[in-house]
C-alpha positions as CSV (number, residue, x, y, z in Angstrom):
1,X,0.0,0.0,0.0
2,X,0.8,3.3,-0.8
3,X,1.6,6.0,1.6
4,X,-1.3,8.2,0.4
5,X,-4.2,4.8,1.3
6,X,-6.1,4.6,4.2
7,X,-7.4,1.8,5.6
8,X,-10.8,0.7,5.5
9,X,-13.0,-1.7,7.9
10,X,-14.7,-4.1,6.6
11,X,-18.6,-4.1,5.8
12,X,-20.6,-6.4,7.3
13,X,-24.3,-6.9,9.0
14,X,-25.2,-6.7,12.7
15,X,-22.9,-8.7,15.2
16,X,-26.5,-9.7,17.1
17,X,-28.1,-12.5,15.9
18,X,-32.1,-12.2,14.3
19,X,-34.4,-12.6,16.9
20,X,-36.3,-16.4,16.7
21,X,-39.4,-17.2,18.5
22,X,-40.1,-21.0,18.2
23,X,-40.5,-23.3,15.1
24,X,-43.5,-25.4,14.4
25,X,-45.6,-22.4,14.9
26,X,-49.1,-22.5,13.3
27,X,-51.8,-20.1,12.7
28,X,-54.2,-19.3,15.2
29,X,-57.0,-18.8,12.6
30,X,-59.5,-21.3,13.1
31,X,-58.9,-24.2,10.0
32,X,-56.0,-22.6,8.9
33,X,-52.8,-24.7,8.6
34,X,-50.2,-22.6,7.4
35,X,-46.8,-22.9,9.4
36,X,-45.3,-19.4,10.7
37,X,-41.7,-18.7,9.9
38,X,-39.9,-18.8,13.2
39,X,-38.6,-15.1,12.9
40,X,-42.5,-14.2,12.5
41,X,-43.6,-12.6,16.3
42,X,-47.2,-13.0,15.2
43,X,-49.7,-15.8,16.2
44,X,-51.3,-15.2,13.1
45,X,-50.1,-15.9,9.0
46,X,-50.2,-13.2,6.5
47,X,-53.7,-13.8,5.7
48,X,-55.2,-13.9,8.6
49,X,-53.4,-10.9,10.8
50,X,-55.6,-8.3,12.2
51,X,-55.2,-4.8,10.5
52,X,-53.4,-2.7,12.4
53,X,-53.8,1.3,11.7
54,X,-50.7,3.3,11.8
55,X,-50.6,5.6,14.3
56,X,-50.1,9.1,12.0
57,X,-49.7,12.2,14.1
58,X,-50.7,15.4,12.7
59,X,-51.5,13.8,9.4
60,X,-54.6,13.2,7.5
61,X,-55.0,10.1,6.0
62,X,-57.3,10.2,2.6
């Protein structure tokens, strides 16, 4: 290396590893068999989740 380089650090992700709540998981909706992905907090899949309304402060929404 040359005088004039500086050094650089290398890029990586987060040292922490991704949060995991259980495997074998499965929807709460009743008849509804689909297995949750163990890094999915939920007790519900996709389809079946409750809506949930952002909270929008000061802002009009429509």
């Amino acid at each position: 290396m040359s005088e004039r380089s500086v050094p650089g650090t290398p890029f990586g992700g987060s040292d922490r590893p991704s949060r995991a709540f259980g495997s074998g998981r499965v929807c709460r909706e009743p008849g509804c068999e689909t297995v949750l992905s163990r890094y999915n907090q939920g007790k519900f899949c996709y389809s079946h989740e409750p809506m949930a309304v952002p909270r929008t402060r000061g802002k009009k929404i429509a």
